[in-house]
MIBA-488169 format. One record per residue (C-alpha): x, y negated, z; residue number from 0. Coordinates in steps of 0.5 Angstrom, whole numbers, plus 2048, in hexadecimal, padded with zeros to 3 digits. Layout:
<pts>
PT   x   y   z   k
PT   X   Y   Z NUM
...
</pts>
This chain:
<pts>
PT   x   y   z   k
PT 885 73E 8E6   0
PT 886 745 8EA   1
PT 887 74B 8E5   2
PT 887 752 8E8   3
PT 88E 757 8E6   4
PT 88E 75F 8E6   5
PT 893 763 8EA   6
PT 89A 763 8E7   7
PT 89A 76B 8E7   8
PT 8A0 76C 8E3   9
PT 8A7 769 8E3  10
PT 8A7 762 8DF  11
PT 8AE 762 8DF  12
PT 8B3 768 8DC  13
PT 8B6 76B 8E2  14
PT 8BC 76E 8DF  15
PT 8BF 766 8DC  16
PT 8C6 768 8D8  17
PT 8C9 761 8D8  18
PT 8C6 75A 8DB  19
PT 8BF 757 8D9  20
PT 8C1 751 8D3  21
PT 8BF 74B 8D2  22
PT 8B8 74C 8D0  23
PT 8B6 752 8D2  24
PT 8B3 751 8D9  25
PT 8AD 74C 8D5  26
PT 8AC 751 8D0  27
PT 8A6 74F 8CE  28
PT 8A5 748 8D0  29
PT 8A1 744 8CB  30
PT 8A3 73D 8CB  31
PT 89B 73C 8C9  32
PT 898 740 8CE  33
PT 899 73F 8D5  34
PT 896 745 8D8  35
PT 89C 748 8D4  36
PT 8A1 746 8DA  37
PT 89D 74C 8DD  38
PT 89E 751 8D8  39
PT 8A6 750 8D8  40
PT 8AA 756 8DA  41
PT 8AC 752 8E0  42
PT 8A6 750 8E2  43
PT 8A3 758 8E2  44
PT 8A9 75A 8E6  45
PT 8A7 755 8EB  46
PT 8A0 757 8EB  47
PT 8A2 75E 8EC  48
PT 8A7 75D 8F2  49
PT 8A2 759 8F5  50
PT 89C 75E 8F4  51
PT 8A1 764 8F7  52
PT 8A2 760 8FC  53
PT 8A8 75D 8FC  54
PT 8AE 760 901  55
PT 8A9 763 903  56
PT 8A8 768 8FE  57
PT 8A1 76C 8FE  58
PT 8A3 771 8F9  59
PT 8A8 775 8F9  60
PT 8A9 775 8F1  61
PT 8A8 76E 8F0  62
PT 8AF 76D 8F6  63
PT 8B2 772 8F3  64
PT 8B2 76E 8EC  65
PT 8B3 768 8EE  66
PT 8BA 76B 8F2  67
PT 8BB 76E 8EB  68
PT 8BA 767 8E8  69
PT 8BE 764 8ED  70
PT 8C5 769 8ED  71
PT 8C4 768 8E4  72
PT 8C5 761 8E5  73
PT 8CB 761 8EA  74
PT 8CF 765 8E5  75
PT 8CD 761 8E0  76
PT 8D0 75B 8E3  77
PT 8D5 75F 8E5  78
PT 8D7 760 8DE  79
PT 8D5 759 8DC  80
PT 8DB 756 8E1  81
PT 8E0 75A 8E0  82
PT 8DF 758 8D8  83
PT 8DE 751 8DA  84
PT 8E5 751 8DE  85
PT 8E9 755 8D9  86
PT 8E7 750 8D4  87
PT 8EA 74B 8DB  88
PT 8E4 748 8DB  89
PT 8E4 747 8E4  90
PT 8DD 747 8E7  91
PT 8DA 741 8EC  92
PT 8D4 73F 8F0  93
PT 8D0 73A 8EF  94
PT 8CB 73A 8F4  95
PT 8C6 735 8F6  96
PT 8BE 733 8F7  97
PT 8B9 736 8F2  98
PT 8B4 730 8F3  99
PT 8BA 72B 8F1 100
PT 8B6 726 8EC 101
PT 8B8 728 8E4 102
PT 8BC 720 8E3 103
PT 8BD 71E 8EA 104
PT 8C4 71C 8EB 105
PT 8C6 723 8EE 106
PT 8C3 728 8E9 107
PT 8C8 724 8E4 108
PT 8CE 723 8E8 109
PT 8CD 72B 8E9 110
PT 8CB 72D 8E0 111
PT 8D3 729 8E0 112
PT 8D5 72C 8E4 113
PT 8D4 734 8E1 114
PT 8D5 730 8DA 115
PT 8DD 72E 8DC 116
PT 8DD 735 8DF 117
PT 8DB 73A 8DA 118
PT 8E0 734 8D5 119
PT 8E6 737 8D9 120
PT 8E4 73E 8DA 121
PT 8E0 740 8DF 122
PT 8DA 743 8DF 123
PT 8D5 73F 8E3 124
PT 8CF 744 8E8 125
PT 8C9 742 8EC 126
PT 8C4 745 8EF 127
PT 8BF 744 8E8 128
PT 8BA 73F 8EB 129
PT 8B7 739 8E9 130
PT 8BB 732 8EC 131
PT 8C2 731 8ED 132
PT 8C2 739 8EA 133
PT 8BF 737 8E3 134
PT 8C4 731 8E3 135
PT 8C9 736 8E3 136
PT 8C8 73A 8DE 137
PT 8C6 734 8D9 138
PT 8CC 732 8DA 139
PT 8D0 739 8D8 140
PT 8CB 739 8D2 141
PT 8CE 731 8D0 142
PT 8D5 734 8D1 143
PT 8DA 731 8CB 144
PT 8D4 72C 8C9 145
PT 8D4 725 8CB 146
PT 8D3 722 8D2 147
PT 8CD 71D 8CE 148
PT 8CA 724 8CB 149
PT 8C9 727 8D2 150
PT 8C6 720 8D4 151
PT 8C1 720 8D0 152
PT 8C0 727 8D1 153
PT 8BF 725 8D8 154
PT 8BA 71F 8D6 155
PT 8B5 724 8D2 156
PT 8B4 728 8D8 157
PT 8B3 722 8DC 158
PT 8AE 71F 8D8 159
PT 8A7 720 8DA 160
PT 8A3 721 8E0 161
PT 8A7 728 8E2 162
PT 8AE 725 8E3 163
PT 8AD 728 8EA 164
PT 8AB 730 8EA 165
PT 8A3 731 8EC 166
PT 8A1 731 8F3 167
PT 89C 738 8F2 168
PT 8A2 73D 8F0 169
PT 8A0 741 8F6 170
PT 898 741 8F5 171
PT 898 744 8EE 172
PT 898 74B 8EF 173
PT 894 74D 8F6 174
PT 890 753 8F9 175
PT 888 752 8FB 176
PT 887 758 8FE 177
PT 888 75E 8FA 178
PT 889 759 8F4 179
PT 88F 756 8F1 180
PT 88E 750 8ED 181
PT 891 74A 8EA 182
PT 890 742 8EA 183
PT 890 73F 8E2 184
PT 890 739 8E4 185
PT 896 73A 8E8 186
PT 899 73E 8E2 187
PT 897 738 8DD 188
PT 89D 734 8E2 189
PT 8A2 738 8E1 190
PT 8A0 73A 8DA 191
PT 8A2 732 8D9 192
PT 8A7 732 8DD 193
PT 8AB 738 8DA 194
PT 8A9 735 8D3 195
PT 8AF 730 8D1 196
PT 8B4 735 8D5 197
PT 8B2 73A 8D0 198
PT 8B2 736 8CA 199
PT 8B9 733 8CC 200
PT 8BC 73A 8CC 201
PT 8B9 73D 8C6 202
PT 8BB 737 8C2 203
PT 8C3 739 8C4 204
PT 8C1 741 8C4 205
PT 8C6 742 8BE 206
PT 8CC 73D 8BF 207
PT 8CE 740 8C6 208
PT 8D5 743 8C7 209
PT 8D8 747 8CD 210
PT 8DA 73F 8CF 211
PT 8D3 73E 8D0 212
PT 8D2 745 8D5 213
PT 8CF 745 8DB 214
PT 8CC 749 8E1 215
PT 8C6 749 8E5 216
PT 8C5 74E 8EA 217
PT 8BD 74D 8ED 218
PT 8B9 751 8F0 219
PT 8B1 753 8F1 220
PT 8B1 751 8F8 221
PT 8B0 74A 8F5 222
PT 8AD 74D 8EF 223
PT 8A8 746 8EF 224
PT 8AD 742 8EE 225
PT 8AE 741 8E6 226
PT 8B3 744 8E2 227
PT 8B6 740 8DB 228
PT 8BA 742 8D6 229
PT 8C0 73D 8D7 230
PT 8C4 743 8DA 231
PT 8C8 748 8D4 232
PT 8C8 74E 8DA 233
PT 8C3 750 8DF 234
PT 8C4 754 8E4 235
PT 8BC 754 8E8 236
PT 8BC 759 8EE 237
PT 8B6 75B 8F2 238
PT 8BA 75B 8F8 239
PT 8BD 754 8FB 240
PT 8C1 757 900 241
PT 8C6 75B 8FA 242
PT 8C5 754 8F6 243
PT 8C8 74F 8FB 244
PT 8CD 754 8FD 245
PT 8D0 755 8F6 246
PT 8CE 74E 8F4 247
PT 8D2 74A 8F9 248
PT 8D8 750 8F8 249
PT 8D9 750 8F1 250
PT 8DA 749 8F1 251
PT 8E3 749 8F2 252
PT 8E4 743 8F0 253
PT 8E0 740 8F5 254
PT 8D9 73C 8F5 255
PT 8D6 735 8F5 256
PT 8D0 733 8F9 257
PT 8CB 72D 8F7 258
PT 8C6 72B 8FB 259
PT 8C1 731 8FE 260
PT 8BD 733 903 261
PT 8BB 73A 906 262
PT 8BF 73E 902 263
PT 8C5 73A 900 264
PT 8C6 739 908 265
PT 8C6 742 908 266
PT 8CB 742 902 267
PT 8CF 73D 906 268
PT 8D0 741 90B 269
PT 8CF 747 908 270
PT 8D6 745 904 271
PT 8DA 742 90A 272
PT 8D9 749 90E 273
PT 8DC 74E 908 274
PT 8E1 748 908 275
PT 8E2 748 90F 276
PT 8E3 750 90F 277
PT 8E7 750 909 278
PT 8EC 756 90A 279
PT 8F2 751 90C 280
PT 8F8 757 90C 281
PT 8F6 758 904 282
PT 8F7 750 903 283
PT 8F1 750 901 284
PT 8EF 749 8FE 285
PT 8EB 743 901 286
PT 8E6 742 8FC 287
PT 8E4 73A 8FB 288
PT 8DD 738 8FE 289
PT 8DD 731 8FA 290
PT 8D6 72C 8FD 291
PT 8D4 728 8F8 292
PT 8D1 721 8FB 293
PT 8D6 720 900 294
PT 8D0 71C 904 295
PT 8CB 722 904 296
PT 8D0 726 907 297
PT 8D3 722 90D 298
PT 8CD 71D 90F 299
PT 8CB 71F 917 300
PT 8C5 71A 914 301
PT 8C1 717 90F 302
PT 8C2 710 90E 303
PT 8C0 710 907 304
PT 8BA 714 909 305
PT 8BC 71A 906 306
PT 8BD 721 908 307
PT 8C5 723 90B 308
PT 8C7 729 90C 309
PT 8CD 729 910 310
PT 8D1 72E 90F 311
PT 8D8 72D 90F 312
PT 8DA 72B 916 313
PT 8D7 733 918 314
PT 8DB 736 913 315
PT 8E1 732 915 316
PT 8DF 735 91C 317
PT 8DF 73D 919 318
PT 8E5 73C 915 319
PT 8EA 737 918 320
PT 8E7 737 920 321
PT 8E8 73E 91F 322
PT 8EF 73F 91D 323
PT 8EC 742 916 324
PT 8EF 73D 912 325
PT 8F4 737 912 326
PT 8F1 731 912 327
PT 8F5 730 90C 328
PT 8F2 737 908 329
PT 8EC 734 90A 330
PT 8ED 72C 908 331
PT 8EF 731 901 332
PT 8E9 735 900 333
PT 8E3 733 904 334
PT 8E2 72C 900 335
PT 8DE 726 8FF 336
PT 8DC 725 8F8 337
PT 8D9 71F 8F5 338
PT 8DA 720 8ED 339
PT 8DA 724 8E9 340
PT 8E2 723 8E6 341
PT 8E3 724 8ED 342
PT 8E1 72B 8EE 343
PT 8E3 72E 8E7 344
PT 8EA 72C 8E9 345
PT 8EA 72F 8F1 346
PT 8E7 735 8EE 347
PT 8ED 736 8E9 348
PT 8F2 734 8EF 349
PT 8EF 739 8F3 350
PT 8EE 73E 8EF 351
PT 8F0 745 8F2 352
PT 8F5 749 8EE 353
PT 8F3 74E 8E8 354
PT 8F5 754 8EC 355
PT 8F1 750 8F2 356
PT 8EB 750 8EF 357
PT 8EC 757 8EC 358
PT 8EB 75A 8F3 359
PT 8E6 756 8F5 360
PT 8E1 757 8F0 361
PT 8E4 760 8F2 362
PT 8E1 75F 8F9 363
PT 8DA 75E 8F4 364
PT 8DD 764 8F0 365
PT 8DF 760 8EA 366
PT 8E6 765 8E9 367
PT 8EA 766 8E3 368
PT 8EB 75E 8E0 369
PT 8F3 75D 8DE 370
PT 8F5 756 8E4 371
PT 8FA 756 8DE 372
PT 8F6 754 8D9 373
PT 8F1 750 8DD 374
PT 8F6 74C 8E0 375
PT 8F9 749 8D8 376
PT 8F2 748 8D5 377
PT 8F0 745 8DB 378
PT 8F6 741 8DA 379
PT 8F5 740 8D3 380
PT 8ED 73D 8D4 381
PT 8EF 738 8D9 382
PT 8F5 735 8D5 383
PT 8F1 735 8CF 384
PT 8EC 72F 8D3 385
PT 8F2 72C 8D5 386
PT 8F4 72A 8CF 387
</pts>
């Protein structure tokens, strides 16, 4: 069934935001028994806004003005988010990965362990805020200092029913028929039940999270029909994709794992290795790890399991190694295959750059003013405290 929209002529969204969008800010209005009130949400308005007005291409000039308003508001609370983040020494990693990763498939599971045991021993798990293996982060960050059963079961409820998988018809909700707007309810009515358990989940831990259980999501409306849930504890939604993957991958010190993606996991691969590979050397600036979870997805030339591989080890070999870029040694070091998740918590510790290291790092995104000193015993203090 088809229902016609208006023009969204004022801006959904407060274009001067003065710190990040919490955890359940963005669905604002979600009602967990109406289904059309996924559309009703702050996120959805703002993506409906941003398509009307055309997207990158702005139509009106206020409608820009806002939204680069809104974008530079929320840079400086992520810049304020870190810095007290990284003074309290809790160091930021990447965990980047496919948004159409099966909720209880074997990699979304591995990928919730993984940023479990992260944010356990002290870092502060960032995603790019999507469905999949980005969700399966943030469950994990929420499930930090919880038991490994409590996570499973958590992941069980969400795989439970035919939803498990993220609805086909995200991108036919919201279209434009001529000079009208108007949205699917059918197709809101999937996405509906598939945000429904994820939202019950996050309310029920909504009271008994930590600064243990934070972790960041940096979305954007150029994905906007992709749902956003409230796993993440901070939300840095932007309009613009360009800024959002830049301060994405660059504010993630400590490196980054990637699980099983596509499309735009394969960019912020690449998009990675080049500010590896132009990182300023004379500054002893240091390599950050690349770890790529599934050794077999990552390395395979072809697929005799008859699954998709994506073979990149062998090209960034040649861009690192080929190149006099790095010894074969630096490379064997940082740019690792990983199969579990022990294993990448360990790597991430034993690679992790210095204090004063990731301070400058987090400067050339205009993060200044954090005591090195300071962060580098409490980064001491939180690892010790999982050794134990």
């Amino acid at each position: 069934m088809i229902k016609t929209i208006d023009l969204i002529t004022t801006p959904p969204f407060n274009p001067i935001h003065d710190k990040l969008y919490g955890q359940f800010e963005l669905i604002q209005n979600f009602d967990p028994d109406n289904t059309l009130s996924v559309t009703s949400t702050v996120d959805y308005q703002s993506f409906i806004y941003f398509e009307q007005q055309g997207r990158t291409t702005v139509s009106d000039p206020y409608a820009g003005m806002m939204e680069a308003l809104h974008d530079a508001s929320i840079g400086r609370g992520l810049n304020s988010f870190l810095a007290a983040e990284v003074q309290a020494g809790r160091r930021p990693v990447g965990i980047m990965g496919g948004h159409r990763e099966p909720r209880g498939s074997k990699t979304y599971r591995e990928v919730a362990r993984i940023a479990q045991q992260l944010s356990e021993t002290g870092f502060i798990v960032a995603t790019g805020g999507g469905p999949g293996c980005m969700e399966a982060a943030h469950l994990g960050a929420l499930y930090a200092g919880r038991t490994k059963d409590s996570l499973t079961t958590a992941i069980d409820r969400l795989a439970d029913g035919p939803f498990a998988e993220l609805p086909k018809h995200m991108t036919e909700i919201l279209s434009k028929e001529g000079p009208s707007w108007t949205i699917n309810r059918d197709f809101v009515s999937e996405l509906h039940a598939w945000m429904l358990p994820a939202w019950k989940i996050a309310q029920e831990l909504k009271n008994q999270l930590t600064p243990l259980n934070h972790s960041l999501a940096v979305p954007t409306w150029h994905f906007g029909h992709e749902p956003y849930i409230p796993f993440a504890t901070h939300i840095a939604k932007y309009f613009l994709n360009s800024i959002r993957e830049d301060v994405l991958l660059t504010l993630a010190s400590c490196g980054i794992v990637y699980s099983e993606g596509r499309g735009g996991t394969i960019q912020e691969v690449f998009q990675d290795a080049a500010q590896i590979y132009y990182r300023d050397k004379k500054k002893n600036a240091p390599i950050t790890s690349m770890l790529f979870l599934d050794s077999k997805f990552w390395t395979l030339p072809e697929a005799p399991d008859d699954k998709l591989h994506m073979p990149v080890m062998n090209l960034l070999r040649q861009l690192f190694v080929g190149t006099k870029n790095m010894t074969e040694e630096e490379f064997k070091r940082y740019i690792r295959l990983v199969d579990d998740a022990e294993e990448v918590v360990k790597v991430i510790i034993q690679n992790a750059p210095s204090a004063s290291q990731v301070v400058h790092k987090l400067a050339e995104i205009g993060i200044n003013n954090i005591d090195s000193d300071l962060v580098s015993e409490r980064a001491e203090t939180l690892v010790s405290q999982r050794r134990k």
